[in-house]
N, C-alpha and C positions, 0 to 999 in steps of 0.2 A: 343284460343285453340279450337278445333275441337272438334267435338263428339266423334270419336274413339280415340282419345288419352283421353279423360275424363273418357273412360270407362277403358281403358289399366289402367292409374294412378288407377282407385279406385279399381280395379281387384289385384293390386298390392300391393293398401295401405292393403286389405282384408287380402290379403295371408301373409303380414309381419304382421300385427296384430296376424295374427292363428300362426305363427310361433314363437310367442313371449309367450304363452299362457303356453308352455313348457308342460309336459309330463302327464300326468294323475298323481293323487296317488296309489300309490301301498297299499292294504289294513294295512300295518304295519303301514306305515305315517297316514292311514285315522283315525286307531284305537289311536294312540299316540296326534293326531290333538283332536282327541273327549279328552282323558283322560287330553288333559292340560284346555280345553274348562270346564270339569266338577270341573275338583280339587277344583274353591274354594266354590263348593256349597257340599262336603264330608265334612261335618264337623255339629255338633251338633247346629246349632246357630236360632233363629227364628228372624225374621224381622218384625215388623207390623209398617203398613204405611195405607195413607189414598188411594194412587194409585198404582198401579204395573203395567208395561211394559213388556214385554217379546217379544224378537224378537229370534227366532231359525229359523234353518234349518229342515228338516223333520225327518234327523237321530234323533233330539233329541226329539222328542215328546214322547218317551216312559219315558223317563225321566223326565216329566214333567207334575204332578197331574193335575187331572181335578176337580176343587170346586163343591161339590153339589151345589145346588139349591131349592132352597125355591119359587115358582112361585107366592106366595102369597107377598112376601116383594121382592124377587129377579129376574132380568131378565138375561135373552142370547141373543144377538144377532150377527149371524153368515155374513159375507160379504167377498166377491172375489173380489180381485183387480188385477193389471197389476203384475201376478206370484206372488201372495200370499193369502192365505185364514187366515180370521182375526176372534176373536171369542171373544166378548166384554162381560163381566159379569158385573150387576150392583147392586148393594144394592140400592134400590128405595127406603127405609127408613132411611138411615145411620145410624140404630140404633147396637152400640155396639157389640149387642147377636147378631146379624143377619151377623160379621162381617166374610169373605171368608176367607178359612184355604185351601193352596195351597201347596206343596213338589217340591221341586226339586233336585234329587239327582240320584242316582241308584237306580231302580226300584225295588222294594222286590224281593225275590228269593223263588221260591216253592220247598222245600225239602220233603224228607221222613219226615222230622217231621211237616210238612205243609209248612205257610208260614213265612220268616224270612225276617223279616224288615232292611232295608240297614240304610246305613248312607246317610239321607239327610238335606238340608235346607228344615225350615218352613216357610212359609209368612202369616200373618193375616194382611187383606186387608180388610179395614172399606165402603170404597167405590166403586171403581172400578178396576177389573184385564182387560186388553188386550195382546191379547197372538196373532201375526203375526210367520205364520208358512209361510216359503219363499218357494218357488214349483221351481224358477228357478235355472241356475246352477251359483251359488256363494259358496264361499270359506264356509267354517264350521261357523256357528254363533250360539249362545249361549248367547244371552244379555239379562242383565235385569237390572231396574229400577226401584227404591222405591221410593216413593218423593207423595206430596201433602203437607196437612193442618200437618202432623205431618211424623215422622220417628225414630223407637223406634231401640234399637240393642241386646238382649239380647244374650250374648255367658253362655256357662254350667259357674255354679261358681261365677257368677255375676250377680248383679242389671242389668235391663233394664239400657242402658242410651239413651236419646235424640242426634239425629244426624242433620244435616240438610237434608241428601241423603244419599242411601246405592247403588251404580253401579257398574255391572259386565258386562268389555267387553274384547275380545279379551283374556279371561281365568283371566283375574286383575281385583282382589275387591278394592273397593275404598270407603270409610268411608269419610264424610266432616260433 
């Protein structure tokens, strides 16, 4: 094969790939893509686990608590990779009382009466949160990941129980 036909094929393979790509969303799709991405962190339930994962998109970062910080027991560490900014918190004591308290849900809403707390998920995180927020253009993402040395599940109305993982992806909770 020749050089002009290598360039003609990949010129060609480009243009059927972008034609495949199909049509932007229309903000209705983009709004009902988030609303199925959130649903199953609306609900009264707290998680503690020894790690947490978190991978979104940028839309959802409002939606998603930032843990204080303790600089005396705890650290941040902030990193850019190939389209995405990553944001590591660490409990450098593992003690207990020191453990990260995280929300994911719909973010409070400021009213005439101040502010009114939504309905979100909790997470207490004994050791480590990483939160990758993706910058390039991929589909809607919303995941997350409980897992380490333990994985607790409290829902309203019930004991704590022990799980082995708590996983949310693609808008589906999964308990094992």
């Amino acid at each position: 094969m020749t050089r002009r036909p290598r360039v003609a094929w990949a010129i060609l393979c480009a243009a059927g790939l972008a034609a495949c790509a199909g049509p932007p969303a229309t903000p209705e799709q983009r709004r009902l893509g988030e609303q199925r991405l959130l649903a199953p962190f609306l609900r009264d339930a707290e998680v503690g686990c020894g790690e947490l994962a978190i991978d979104i998109t940028g839309n959802f970062h409002p939606h998603v608590g930032q843990p204080a910080i303790d600089p005396a027991t705890q650290s941040v560490a902030r990193t850019h990779g190939d389209g995405y900014r990553e944001t590591v918190w660490t409990n450098k004591t593992g003690d207990p009382a020191r453990a990260f308290v995280l929300t994911i849900g719909q973010p409070p809403e400021i009213t005439e009466r101040g502010v009114e707390p939504a309905v979100q998920m909790r997470f207490r995180v004994l050791h480590q949160i990483r939160l990758r927020v993706y910058e390039d253009r991929r589909p809607l993402t919303l995941d997350v990941r409980a897992a380490g040395d333990f994985v607790l599940l409290r829902e309203p109305g019930s004991r704590p129980r022990e799980i082995e993982r708590f996983e949310v992806s693609g808008g589906v909770a999964t308990v094992r």
